[in-house]
Backbone as a chain_set.jsonl record, in Angstrom:
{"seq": "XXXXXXXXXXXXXXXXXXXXXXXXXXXXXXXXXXXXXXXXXXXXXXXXXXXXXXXXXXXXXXXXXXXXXXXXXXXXXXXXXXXXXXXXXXXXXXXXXXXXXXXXXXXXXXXXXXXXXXXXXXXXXXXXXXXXXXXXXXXXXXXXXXXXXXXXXXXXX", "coords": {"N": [[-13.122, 22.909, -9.196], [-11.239, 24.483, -7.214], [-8.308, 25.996, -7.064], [-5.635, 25.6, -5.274], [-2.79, 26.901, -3.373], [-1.134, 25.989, -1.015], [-0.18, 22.773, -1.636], [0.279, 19.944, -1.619], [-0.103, 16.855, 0.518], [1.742, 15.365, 0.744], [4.189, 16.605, -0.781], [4.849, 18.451, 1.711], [5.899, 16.067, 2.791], [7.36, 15.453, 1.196], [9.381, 17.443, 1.236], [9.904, 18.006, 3.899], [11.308, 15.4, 3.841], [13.625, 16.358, 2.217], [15.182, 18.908, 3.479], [14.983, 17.823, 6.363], [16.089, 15.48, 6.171], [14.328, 13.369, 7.43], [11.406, 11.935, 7.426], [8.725, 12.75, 8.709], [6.249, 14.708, 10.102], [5.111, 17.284, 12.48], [3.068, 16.9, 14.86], [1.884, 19.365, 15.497], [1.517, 20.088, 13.074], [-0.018, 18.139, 11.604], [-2.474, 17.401, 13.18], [-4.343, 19.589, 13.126], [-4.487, 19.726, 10.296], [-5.489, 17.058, 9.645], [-8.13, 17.079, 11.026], [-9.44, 18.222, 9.634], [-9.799, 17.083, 7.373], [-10.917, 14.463, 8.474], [-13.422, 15.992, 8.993], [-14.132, 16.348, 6.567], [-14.833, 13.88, 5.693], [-16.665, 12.979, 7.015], [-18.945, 14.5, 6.598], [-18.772, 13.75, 3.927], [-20.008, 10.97, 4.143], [-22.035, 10.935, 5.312], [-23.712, 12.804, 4.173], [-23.415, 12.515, 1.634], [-23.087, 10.16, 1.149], [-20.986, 8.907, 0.42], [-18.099, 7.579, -0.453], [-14.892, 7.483, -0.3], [-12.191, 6.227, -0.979], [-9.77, 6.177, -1.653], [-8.165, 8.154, -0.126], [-5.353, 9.375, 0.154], [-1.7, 10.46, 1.157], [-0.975, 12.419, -1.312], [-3.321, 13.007, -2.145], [-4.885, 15.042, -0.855], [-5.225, 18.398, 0.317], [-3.594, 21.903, 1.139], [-5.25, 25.188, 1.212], [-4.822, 28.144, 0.355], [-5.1, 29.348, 2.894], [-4.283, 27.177, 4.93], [-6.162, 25.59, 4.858], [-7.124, 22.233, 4.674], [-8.116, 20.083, 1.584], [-9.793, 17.23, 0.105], [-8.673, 15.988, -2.555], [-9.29, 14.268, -5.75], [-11.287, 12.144, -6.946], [-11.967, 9.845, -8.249], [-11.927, 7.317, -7.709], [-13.826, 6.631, -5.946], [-17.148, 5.686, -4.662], [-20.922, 6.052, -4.789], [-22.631, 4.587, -1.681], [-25.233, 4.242, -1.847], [-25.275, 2.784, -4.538], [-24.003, 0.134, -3.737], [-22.686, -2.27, -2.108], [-18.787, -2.702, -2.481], [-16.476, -4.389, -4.36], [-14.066, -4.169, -5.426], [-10.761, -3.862, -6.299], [-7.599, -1.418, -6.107], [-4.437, 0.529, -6.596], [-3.472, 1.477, -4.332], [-0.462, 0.746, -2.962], [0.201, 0.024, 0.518], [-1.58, 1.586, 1.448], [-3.968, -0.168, 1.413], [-7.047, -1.096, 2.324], [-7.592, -4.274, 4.85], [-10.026, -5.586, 3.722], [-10.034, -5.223, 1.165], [-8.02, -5.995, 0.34], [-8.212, -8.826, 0.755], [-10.174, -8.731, -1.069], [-13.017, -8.973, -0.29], [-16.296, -7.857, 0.288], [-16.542, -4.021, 0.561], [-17.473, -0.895, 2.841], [-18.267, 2.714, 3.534], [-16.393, 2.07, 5.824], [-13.612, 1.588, 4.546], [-12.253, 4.506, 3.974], [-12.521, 5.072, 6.569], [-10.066, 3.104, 7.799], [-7.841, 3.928, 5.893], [-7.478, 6.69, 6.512], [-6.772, 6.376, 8.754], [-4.355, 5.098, 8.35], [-3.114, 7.139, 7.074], [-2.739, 9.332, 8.826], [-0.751, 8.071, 10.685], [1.273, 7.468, 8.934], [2.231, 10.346, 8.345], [3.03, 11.354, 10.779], [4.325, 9.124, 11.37], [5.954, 8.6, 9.461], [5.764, 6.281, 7.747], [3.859, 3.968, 5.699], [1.273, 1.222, 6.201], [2.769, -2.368, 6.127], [2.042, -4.335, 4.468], [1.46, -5.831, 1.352], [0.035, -7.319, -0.316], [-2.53, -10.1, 0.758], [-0.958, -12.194, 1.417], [0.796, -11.408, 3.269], [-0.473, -9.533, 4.758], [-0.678, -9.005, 8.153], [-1.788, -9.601, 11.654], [-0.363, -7.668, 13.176], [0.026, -5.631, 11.288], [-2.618, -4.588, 10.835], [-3.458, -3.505, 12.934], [-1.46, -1.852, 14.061], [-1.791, 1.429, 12.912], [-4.041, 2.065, 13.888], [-3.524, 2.132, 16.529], [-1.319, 4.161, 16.622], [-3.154, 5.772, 16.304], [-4.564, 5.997, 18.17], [-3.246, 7.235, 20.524], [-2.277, 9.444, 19.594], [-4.967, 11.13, 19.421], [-5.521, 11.377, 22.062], [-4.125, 12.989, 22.962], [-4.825, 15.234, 21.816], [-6.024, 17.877, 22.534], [-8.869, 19.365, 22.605], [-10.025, 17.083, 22.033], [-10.094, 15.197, 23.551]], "CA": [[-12.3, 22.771, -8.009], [-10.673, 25.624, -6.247], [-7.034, 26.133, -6.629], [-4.908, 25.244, -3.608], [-1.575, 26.823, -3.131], [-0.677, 25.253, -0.296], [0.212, 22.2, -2.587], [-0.335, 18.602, -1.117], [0.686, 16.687, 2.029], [3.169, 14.312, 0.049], [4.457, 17.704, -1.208], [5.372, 18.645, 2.716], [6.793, 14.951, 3.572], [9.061, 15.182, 0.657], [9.874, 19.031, 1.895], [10.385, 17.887, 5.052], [12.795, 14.575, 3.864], [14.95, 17.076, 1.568], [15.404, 19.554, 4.679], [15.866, 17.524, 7.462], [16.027, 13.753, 6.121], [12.92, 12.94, 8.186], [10.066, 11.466, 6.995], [7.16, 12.419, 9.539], [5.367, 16.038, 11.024], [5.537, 17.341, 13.961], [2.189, 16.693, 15.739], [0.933, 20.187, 15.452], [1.003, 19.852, 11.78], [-0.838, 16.836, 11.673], [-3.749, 17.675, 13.646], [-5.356, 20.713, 12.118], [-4.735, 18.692, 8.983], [-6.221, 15.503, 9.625], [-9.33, 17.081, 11.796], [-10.218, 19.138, 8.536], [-9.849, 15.529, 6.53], [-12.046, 14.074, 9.291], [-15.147, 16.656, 8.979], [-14.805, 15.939, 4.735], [-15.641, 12.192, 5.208], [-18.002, 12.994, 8.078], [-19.425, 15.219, 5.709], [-18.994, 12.893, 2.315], [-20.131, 9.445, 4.3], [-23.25, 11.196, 6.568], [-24.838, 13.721, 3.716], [-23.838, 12.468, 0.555], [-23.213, 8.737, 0.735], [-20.432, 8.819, -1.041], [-16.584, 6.831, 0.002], [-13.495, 8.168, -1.511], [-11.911, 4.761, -1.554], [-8.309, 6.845, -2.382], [-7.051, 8.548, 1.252], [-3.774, 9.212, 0.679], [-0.81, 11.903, 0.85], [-1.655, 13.128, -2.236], [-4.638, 13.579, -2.5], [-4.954, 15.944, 0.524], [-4.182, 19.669, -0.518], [-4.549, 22.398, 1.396], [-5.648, 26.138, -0.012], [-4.069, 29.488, 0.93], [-5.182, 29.622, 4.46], [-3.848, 26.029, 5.464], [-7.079, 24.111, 5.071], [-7.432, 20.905, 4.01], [-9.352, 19.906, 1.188], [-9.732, 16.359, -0.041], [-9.502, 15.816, -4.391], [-9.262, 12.572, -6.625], [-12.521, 11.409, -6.352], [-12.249, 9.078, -9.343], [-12.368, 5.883, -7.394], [-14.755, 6.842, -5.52], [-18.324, 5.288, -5.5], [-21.995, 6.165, -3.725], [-22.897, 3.718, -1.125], [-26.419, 3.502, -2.81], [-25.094, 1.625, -5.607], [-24.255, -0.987, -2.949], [-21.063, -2.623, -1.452], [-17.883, -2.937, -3.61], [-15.14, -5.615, -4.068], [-13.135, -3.47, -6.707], [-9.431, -3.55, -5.702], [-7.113, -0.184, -6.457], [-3.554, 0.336, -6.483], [-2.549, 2.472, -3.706], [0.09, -0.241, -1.753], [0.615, 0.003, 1.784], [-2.9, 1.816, 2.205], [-5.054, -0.769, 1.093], [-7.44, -1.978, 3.817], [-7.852, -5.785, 4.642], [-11.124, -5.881, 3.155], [-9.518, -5.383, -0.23], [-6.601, -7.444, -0.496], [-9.437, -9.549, 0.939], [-11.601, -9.051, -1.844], [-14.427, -9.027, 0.496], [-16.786, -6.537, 0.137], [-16.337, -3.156, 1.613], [-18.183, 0.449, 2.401], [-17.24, 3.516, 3.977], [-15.102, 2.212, 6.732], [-12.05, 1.47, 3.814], [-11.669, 5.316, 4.38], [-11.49, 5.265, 8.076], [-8.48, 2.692, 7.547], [-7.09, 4.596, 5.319], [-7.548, 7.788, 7.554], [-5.864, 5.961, 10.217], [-3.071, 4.886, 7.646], [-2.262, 8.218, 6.845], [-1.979, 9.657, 10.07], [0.423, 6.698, 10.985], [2.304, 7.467, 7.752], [2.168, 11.387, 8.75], [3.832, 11.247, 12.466], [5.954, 7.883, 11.816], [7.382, 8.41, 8.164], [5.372, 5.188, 7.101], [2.79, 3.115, 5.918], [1.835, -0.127, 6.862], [4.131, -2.752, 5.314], [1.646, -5.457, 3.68], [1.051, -5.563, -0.16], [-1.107, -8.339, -0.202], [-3.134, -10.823, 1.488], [-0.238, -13.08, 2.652], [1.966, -10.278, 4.385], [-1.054, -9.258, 5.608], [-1.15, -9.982, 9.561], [-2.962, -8.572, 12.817], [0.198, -6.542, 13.566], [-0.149, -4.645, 10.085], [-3.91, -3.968, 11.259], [-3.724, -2.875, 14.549], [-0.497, -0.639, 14.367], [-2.355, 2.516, 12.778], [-5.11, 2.304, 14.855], [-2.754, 2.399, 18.031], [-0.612, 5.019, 16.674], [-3.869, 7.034, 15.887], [-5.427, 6.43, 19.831], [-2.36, 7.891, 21.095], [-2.096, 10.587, 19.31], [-5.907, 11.745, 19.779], [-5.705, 11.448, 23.191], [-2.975, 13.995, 23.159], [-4.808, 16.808, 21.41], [-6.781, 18.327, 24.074], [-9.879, 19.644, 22.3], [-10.427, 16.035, 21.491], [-9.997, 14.255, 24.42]], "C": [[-11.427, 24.017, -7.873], [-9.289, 25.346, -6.22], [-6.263, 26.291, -5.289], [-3.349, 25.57, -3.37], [-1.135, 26.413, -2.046], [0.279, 24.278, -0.752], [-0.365, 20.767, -1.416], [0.384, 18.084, -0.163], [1.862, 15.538, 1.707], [4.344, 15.165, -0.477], [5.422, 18.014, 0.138], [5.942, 16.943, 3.331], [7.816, 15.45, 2.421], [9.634, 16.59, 1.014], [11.037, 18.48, 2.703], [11.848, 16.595, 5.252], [14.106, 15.539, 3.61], [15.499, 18.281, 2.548], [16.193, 18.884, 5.86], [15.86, 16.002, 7.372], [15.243, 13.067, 6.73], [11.821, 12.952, 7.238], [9.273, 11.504, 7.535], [7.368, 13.664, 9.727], [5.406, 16.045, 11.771], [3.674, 17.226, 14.115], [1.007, 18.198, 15.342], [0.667, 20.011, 14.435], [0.016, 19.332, 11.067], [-2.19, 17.29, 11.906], [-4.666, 18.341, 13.126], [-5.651, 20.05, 11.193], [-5.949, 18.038, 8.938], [-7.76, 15.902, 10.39], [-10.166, 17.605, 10.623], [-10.291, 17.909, 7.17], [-11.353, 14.595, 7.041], [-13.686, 14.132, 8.501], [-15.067, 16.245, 7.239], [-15.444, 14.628, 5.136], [-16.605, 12.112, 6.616], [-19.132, 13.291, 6.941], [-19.697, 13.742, 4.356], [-20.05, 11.54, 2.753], [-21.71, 9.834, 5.034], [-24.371, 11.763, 5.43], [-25.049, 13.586, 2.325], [-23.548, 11.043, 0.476], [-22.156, 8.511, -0.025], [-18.935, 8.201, 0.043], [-16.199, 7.201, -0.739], [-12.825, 6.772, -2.04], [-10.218, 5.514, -1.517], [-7.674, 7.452, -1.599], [-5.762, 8.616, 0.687], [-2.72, 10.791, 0.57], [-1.086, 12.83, 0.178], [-2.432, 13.828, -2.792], [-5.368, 14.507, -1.465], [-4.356, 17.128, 0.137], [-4.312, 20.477, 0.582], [-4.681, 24.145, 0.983], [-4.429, 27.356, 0.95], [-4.023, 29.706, 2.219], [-5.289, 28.317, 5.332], [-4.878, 24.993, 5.503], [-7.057, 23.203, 4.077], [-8.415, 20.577, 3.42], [-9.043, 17.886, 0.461], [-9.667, 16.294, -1.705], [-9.145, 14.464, -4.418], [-9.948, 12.011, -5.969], [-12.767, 10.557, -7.321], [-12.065, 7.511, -8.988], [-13.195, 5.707, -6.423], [-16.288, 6.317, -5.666], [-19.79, 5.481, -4.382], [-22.745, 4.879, -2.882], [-24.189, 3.231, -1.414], [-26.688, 2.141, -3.706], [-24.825, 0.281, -4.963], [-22.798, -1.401, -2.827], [-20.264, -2.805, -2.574], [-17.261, -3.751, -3.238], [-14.023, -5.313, -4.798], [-11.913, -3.524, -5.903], [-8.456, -2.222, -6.724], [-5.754, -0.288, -5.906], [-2.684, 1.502, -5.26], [-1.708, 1.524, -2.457], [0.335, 0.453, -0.848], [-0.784, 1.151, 2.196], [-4.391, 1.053, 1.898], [-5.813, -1.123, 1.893], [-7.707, -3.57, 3.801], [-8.687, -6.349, 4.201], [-10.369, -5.669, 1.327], [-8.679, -6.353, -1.019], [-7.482, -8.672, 0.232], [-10.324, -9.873, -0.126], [-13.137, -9.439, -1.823], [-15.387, -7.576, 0.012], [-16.747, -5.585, 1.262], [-17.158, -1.743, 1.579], [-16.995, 1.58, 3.016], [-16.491, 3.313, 4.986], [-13.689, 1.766, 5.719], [-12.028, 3.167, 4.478], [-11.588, 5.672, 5.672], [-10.288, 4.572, 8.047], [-7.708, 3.308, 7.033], [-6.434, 6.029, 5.518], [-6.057, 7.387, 8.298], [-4.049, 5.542, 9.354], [-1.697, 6.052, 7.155], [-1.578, 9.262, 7.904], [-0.747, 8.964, 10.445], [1.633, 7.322, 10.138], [3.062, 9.353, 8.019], [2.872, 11.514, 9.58], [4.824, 10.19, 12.582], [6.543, 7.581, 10.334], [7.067, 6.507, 7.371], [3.899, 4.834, 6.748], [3.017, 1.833, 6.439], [2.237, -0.681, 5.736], [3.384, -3.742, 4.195], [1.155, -4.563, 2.075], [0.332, -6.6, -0.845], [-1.075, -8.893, 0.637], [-2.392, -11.821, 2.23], [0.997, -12.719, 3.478], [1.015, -9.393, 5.498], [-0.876, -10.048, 7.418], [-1.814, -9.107, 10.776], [-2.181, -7.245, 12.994], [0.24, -5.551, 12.841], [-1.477, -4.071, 10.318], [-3.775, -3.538, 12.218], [-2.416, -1.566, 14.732], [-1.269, 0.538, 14.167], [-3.414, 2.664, 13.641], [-4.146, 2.357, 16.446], [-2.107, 3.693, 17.954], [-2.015, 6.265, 16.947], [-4.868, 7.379, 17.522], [-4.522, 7.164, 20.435], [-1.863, 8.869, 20.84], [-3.639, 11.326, 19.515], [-5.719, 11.923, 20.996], [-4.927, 12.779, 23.893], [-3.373, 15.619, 22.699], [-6.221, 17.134, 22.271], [-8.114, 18.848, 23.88], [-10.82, 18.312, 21.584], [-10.846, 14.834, 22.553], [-11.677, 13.925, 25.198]], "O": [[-10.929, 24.37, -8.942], [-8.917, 24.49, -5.418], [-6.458, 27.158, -4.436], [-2.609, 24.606, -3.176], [0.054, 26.612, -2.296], [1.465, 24.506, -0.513], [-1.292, 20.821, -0.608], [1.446, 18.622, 0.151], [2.668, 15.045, 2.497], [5.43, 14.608, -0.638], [6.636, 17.914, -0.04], [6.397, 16.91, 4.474], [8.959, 15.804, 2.711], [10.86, 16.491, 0.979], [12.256, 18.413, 2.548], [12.797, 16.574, 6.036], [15.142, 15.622, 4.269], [16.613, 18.609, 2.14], [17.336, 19.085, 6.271], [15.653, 15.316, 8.373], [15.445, 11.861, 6.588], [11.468, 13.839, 6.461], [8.532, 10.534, 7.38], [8.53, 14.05, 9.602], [5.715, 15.014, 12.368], [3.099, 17.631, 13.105], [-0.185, 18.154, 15.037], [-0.515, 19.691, 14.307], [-0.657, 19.84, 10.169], [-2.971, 17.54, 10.989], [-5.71, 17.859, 12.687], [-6.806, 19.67, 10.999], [-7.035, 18.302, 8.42], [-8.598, 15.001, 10.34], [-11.389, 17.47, 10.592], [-10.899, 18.122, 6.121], [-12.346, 14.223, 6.417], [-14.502, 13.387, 7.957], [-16.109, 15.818, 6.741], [-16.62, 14.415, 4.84], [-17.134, 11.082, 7.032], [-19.975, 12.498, 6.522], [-20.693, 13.053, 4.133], [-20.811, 11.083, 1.899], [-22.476, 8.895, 5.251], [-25.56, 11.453, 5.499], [-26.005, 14.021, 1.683], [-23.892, 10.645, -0.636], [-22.29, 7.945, -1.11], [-18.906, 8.482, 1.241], [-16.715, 7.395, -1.84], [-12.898, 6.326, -3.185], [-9.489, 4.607, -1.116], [-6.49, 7.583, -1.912], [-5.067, 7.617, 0.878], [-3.011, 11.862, 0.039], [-1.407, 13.936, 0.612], [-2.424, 14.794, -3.556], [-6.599, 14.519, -1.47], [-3.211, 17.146, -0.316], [-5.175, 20.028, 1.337], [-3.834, 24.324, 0.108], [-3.591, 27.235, 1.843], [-3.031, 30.212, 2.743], [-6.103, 28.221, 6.251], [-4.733, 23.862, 5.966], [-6.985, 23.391, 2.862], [-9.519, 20.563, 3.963], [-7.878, 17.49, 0.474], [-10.743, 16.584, -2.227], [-8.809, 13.709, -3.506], [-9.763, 11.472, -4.878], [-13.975, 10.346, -7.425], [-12.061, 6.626, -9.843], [-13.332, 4.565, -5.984], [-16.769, 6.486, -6.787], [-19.689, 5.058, -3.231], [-23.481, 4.174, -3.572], [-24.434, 2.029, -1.312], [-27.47, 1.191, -3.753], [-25.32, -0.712, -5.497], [-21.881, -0.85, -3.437], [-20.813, -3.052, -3.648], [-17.221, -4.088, -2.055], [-13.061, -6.079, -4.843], [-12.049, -3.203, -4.723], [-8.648, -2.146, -7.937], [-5.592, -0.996, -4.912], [-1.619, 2.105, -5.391], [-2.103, 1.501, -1.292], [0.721, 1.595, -1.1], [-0.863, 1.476, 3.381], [-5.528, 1.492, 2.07], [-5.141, -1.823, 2.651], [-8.029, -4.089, 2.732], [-8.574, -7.569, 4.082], [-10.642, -6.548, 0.511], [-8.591, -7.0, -2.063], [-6.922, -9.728, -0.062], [-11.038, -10.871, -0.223], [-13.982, -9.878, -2.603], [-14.998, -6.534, -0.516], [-16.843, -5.872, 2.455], [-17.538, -1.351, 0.475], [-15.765, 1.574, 3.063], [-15.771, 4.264, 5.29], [-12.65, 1.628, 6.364], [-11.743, 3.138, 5.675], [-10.739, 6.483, 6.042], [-9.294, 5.268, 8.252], [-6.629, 3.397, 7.621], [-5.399, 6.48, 5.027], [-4.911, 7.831, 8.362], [-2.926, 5.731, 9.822], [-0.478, 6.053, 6.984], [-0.47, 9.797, 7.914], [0.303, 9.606, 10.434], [2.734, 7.607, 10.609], [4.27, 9.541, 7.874], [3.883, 12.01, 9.083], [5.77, 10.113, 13.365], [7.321, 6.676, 10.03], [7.851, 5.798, 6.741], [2.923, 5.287, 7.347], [4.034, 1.309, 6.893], [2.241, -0.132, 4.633], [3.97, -3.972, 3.137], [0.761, -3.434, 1.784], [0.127, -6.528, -2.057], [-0.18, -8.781, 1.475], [-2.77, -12.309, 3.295], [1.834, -13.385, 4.087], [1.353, -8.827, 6.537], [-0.943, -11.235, 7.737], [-2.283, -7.981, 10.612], [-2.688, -6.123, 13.01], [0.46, -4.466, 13.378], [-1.542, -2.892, 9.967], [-4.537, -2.575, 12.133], [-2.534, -0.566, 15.44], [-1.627, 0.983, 15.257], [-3.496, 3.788, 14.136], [-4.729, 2.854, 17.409], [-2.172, 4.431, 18.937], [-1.916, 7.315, 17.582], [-5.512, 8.36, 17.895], [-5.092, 8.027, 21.103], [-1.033, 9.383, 21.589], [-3.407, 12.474, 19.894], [-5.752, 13.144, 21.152], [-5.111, 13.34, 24.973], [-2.801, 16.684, 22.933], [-7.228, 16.444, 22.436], [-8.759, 18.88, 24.929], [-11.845, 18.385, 20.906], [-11.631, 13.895, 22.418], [-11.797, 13.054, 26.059]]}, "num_chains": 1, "name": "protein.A"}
């Protein structure tokens, strides 16, 4: 793996708290980001079959010349091997198929996509930490925040 001075995108929220006590990016920030997050799990889910399972702040770096690369691929598993039900500890980006204990493939990392954007632009995740805080409004917020912000970047629309 390729050294990344940049450093990681949990790296620039806590920047950005100890600066200006804000917890979210401005928009432009975001975008480039998250479109170069995108093409990885286009990429990981289309050519190699493979789900990260792990989306989050953290694990998002990006190198000398601002791109975004994706690491911690250690919960990760190839969709070959066949659906999972494994649960993992990253609260407030878990998707409902987990704290479900249903089985799930690669759409956990579109939720988790959509979780981080959310968490990116509004200084949060969502709020549930299991299955009985779970509710629709904890599902559907990130996905609203994340239509309204695509719609806004103009090479997307």
């Amino acid at each position: 793996m390729e050294y990344c001075t940049g450093g990681s995108v949990k790296s620039k929220l806590v920047a950005k708290w100890t600066n200006d006590n804000v917890l979210d990016l401005p928009e432009e920030t975001v975008a480039p980001l998250m479109a170069n997050v995108a093409e990885a799990f286009i990429y990981l889910h289309e050519t190699q079959g493979l789900v990260h399972r792990d989306l989050k702040a953290e694990n998002v770096v990006e190198d000398a010349s601002r791109l975004a690369k994706v690491c911690d691929f250690g919960q990760s598993f190839y969709l070959q091997d066949g659906l999972e039900t494994v649960t993992w500890d990253s609260t407030g980006y878990q998707p409902p198929e987990v704290l479900q204990n249903a089985e799930y493939g690669e759409k956990i990392d579109v939720y988790t996509f959509d979780v981080m954007v959310h968490c990116l632009l509004l200084g949060t995740t969502t709020k549930h930490k299991d299955i009985e805080s779970l509710n629709l409004g904890d599902m559907t917020e990130p996905a609203k925040t994340i239509e309204t912000f695509v719609r806004r970047i103009p090479w997307r629309r």
